[in-house]
Every structure is written in structure tokens, then in C-alpha cells.
N, C-alpha and C positions, 0 to 999 in steps of 0.2 A: 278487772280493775279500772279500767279505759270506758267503761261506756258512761253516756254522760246523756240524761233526758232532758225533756222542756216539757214541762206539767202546764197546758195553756188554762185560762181561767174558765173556762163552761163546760171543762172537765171538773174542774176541783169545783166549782160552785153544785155540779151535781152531784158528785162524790160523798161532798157534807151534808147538803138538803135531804138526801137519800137516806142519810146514817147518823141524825142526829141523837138520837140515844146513847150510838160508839163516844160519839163524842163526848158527849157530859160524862162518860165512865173515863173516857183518855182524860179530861182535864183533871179530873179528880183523881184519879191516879196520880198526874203527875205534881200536883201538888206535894201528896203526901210523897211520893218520890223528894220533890223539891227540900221536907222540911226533914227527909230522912238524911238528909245530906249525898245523894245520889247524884246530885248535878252542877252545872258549873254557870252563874248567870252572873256574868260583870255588870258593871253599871251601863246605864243605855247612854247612847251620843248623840247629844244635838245637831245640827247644821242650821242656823238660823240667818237670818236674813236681816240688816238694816231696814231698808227700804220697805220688806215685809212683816214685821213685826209679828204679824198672826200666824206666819208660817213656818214651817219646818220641814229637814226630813230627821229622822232619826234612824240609826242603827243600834237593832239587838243582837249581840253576839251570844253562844251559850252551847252548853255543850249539855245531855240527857245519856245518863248511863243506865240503870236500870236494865230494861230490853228490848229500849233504843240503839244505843251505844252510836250514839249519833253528834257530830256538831252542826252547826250554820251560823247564818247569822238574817237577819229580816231587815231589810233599809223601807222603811216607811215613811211616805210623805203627807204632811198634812196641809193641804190647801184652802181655810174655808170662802173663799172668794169664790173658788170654782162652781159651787151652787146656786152662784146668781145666774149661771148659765146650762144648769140644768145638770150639769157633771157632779159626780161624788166629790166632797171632801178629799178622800183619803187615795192612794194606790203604793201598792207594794210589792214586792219581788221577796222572796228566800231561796237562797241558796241552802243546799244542803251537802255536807262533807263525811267519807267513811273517815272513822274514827282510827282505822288501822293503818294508813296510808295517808288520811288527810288530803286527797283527792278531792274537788267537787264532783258529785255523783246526779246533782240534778237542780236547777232551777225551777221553782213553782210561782206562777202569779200567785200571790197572796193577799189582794186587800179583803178577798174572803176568807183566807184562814186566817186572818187577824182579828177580822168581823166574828166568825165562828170560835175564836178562841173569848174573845173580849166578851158576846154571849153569853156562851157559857157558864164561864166563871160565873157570870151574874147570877145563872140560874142553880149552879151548886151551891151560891149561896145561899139564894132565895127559899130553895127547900132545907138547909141547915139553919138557916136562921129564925125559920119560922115553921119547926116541924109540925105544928098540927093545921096545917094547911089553909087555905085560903078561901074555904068556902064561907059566906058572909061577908067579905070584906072586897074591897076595892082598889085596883094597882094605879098610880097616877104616872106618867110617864112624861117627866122634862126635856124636849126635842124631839123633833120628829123624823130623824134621820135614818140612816143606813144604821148606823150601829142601835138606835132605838127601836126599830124592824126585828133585826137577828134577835135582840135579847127576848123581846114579846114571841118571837116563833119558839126560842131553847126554853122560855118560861111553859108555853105549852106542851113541848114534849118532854119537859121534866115533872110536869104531872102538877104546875099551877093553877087552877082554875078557880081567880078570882067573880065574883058575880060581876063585877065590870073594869073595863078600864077609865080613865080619863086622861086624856092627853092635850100637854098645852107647847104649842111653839109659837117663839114670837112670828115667824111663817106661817101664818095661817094654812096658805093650801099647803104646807106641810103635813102639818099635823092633821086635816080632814083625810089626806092621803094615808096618813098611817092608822086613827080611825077605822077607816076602811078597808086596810089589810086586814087586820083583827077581825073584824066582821067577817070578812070573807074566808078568810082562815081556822078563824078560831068558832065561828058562827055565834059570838059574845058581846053584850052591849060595847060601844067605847060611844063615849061621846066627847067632842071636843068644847075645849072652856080657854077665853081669853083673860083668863083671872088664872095669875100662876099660885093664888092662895088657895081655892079651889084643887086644885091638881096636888098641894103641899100638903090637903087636910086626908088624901087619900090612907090605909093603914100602911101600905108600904108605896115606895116613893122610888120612880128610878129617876136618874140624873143622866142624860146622855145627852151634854151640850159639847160649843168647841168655848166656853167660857174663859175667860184670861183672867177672872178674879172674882172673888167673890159678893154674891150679891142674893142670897138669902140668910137674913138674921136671924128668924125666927127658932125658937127653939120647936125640936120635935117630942110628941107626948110619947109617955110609957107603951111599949106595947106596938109602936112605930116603929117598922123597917126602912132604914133606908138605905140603896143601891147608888152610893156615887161613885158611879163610874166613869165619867168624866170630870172629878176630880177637885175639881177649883171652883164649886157653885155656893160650896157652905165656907161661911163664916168661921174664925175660930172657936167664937164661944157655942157656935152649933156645936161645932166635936166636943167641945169639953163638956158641953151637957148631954154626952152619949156615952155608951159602951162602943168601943170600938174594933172593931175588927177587921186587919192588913193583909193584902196577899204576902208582902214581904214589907219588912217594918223599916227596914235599912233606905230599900228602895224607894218606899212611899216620903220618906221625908226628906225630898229633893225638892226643887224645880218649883217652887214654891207651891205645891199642890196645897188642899185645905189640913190635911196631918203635921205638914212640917210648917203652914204657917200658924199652927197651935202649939207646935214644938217651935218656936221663935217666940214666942209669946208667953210661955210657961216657965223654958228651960228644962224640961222635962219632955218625959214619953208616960205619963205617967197615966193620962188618959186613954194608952193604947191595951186592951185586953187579952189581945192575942192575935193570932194566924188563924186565915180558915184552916186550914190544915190541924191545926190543935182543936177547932170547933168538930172536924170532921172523926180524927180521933177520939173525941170527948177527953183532953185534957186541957181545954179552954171551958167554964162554965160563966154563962149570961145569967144577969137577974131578970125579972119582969116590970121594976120598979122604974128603968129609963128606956128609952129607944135604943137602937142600934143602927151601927152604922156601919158599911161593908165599904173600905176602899181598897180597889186593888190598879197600883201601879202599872198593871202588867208585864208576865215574866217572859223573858223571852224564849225561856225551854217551854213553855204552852204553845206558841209558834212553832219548835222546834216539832213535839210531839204532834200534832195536829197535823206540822206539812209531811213527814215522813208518815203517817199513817194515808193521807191522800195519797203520795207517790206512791204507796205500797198500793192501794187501791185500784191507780190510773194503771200500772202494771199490767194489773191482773185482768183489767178491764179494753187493755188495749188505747187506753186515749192519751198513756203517756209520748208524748217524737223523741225518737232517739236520735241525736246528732250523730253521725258519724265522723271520723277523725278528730274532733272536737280540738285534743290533743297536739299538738304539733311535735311534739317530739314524744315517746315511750320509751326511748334507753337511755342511758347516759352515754356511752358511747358506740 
């Protein structure tokens, strides 16, 4: 009941790198977990900053029953300043708690299992939303970050293979950087383009900026995927000339992402189609007449799942540290 680990991060960064396939089955599981009503995901908590405007941390709380039977909760911060200096954006911690005692049972560095969560999901959707595959077409990738890296690696082991990429950050040596993962990775053209229209005309589009509002109008054609993953890049009238599709609908229309600035503008949900989870099912049906558009809020039982399958991992593997006494007291009297 008392033991208590520390999951360091270049264990869990190998953990996932090693087993991305488990993964895209853990997310996707735990989705349809999520929409079976198997879990518990409050709303997420800000910590913002006057002075920082652009930053945050937030806290995901959540609790995954299923065969989990697990709570935590993930305090993530987002800095985008810090990559003027060569540092990630992002870092994070989860705690993880037995469900039967309510103990924490283990701390994991997680700006990677957030990374590999946030992935993922992209690429569960990528192959649902566009089941007959990618051959012939081309993936256009907005930012060229850490979280635009993971999604291009889960799109490859989820079995996408577009004939190229293209990728546009306003950072140049970003984007030539992530270009050349892809290359080296995926052994597949990516070339980079300073024209974010060029990158918008690709057939499916990811979005993985730190954007604070929206700043593309353009509407997308029939037959267009799009992955905004980061949230706040499309316009309203984008979403409303789309089928839409929410990781959680509640969730997504906060914080003024681009769903609930179309639900402020409408008064309605009326433009939202469904849950991957219902696409996953097959009780959400798309047409081919408009684009589609994948937003997911991110849940925090995808953290939850993802860090508890690495603890089970590091375990097994030995690269979990077990603190001893951790505890200060074990009786009550």
C-alpha cells in the first residue's frame, strides 16, 4: 500500500517510443471507455498569469475505471517563450492514485505522456476519418514543434503514408527541423513552404501551434481533413463550414477555443457531429460533401491511461525508483 515510485523521463520517453502501436490501442480504448461512461474527467484548471498572458499551467484531474481503476491528476505547464531559448514549450508531472485507498502510488515526468497522448489521439483520428488511406495525397503540418514531431511519428505507426508532407512554421529553422525528422524517419518527401496557404491546400491539415486566436479564414474543401489540435487557429465560420468532430463536446466549448467561439456565435452546437468515439463505434456517420474537422480538448483519463501503462512498463523493466519511507506516518495510531 506504502510504496511510492518516481517514473524519470528517458524511461517513459523510451517506454512510448518503443510501444507506439500499445499506445494508439490505449487511446482508443480509452476513449470508447470515456464515451461508455466508465470514467470520471472534471473540467481542467487554469493557472494564468497577468504579466504572462501566453502562459499557463493547468491541472487535469480524472479518474479511468474500466482496467485501470486508477485516479491522478497531470499539472502541465505551457511556456511558449521558452523556445526562444532552445527549451520545449511544455513540462509536466502526473501523479498517480490507487483507486482503493486513494494513496499516491507514483509520480511520472510526463511532458511525454502528454506529447504521446495528444499524438495519438491525432492519429486515431486520422485513420477514422479518412479510412481509405492516404496514398496519393499529402499531409500539411502547421508548426513545427514537439507536439508536431509526436503526431507525424503516431501518423506513421498508425499506418499513414501520405506521398509527402509539407510543413510551414513561422520559425523557419523549426519547421526545416521537423522536415527532416520525417525524412529521416519516415524516409518520405516533407518539404518546407513559407506560404501557410500552400501547407492549408494539403488534403489533410494538422494544426499544432501555441496560437491565442484565430487567424485562418479560409474555408476548407470537401473531402479535407482537418487535425486541429491546437485549437484556436480556425475561425468560426471555418467550423461552421465543416462537419465536426469532439473529443468531448462539453469540454471543447471552453476557453475560447475555435468550437465554442462558433458556439458564441451561433448559440447552438449545431455544427458539432459527433465524438470520435461515436465515429469509432460507427454511430456517428460523415458525408463527403464538406471537410471535417477533428477537435480534441484533451482528456485527462488519456494521461491517466497512458501514465499508468508506462508505470506498469518502467515496473517491469526496472527503471521505475522507488522512494522509500515516502510516507511519514502508515497508522493512525
Amino acid at each position: 500500500m506504502f510504496t511510492f515510485d518516481v517514473v524519470p523521463g528517458d524511461s517513459v520517453l523510451k517506454i512510448l517510443r518503443d510501444r507506439r502501436g500499445e499506445v494508439l490501442d490505449l487511446v482508443a480504448r480509452t476513449y470508447r471507455s470515456h464515451e461508455a461512461g466508465a470514467t470520471v474527467n472534471p473540467d481542467s484548471y487554469f493557472l494564468r498569469f497577468p504579466e504572462k498572458p501566453d502562459s499557463r499551467i493547468i491541472a487535469l484531474p480524472a479518474f479511468l475505471g474500466a482496467d485501470v481503476q486508477m485516479a491522478g491528476i497531470k499539472w502541465i505547464s505551457s511556456f511558449p517563450r521558452n523556445t526562444e531559448n532552445g527549451v520545449p514549450r511544455a513540462s509536466a508531472v502526473l501523479i498517480l492514485n490507487d483507486y482503493e485507498t486513494g494513496y499516491p502510488i507514483a509520480i511520472l515526468e510526463a511532458a511525454n505522456i502528454s506529447a504521446a497522448r495528444t499524438a495519438a489521439s491525432a492519429a486515431v483520428a486520422a485513420t477514422a476519418l479518412r479510412p481509405d488511406g492516404y496514398e496519393g495525397s499529402r499531409i500539411g503540418v502547421v508548426g513545427g514543434g514537439v507536439i508536431a514531431r509526436n503526431i507525424c511519428d503516431y501518423l506513421h505507426a498508425a499506418g499513414c503514408a501520405p506521398d509527402a508532407y509539407v510543413v510551414h512554421d513561422l520559425h523557419e529553422p523549426s519547421a526545416r527541423a521537423l522536415a527532416g525528422h520525417i525524412g529521416d524517419t519516415q524516409g518520405r518527401p516533407a518539404t518546407v513552404t513559407g506560404d501557410l496557404e500552400t501547407a492549408l491546400d494539403a488534403e489533410t491539415v494538422v494544426f499544432a501551434t501555441t496560437a491565442l486566436e484565430p487567424y485562418v479564414h479560409r474555408q476548407f474543401e470537401a473531402g479535407q481533413l482537418v487535425l486541429n489540435i491546437s485549437l484556436r487557429d480556425l475561425a468560426p465560420d471555418v467550423i461552421l463550414g465543416a462537419q465536426n468532430v469532439l473529443d468531448n463536446v462539453e469540454h471543447c466549448m471552453k476557453a475560447n477555443t475555435s468550437p465554442h467561439l462558433a458556439e458564441q456565435l451561433t448559440g447552438n452546437r449545431d455544427f458539432v457531429a459527433g465524438t470520435l468515439a461515436g465515429v469509432l463505434d460507427q454511430q456517428v456517420k460523415l458525408t463527403a460533401d464538406r471537410p471535417v474537422i477533428f477537435s480534441p480538448f484533451g482528456l485527462g483519463v488519456l494521461d491517466l491511461a497512458v501514465g499508468a501503462f508506462a508505470l506498469q512498463q518502467a515496473r517491469a523493466d526496472g527503471t521505475a525508483v522507488s522512494v522509500p519511507n515516502f510516507f511519514g506516518e502508515t497508522r493512525r495510531w
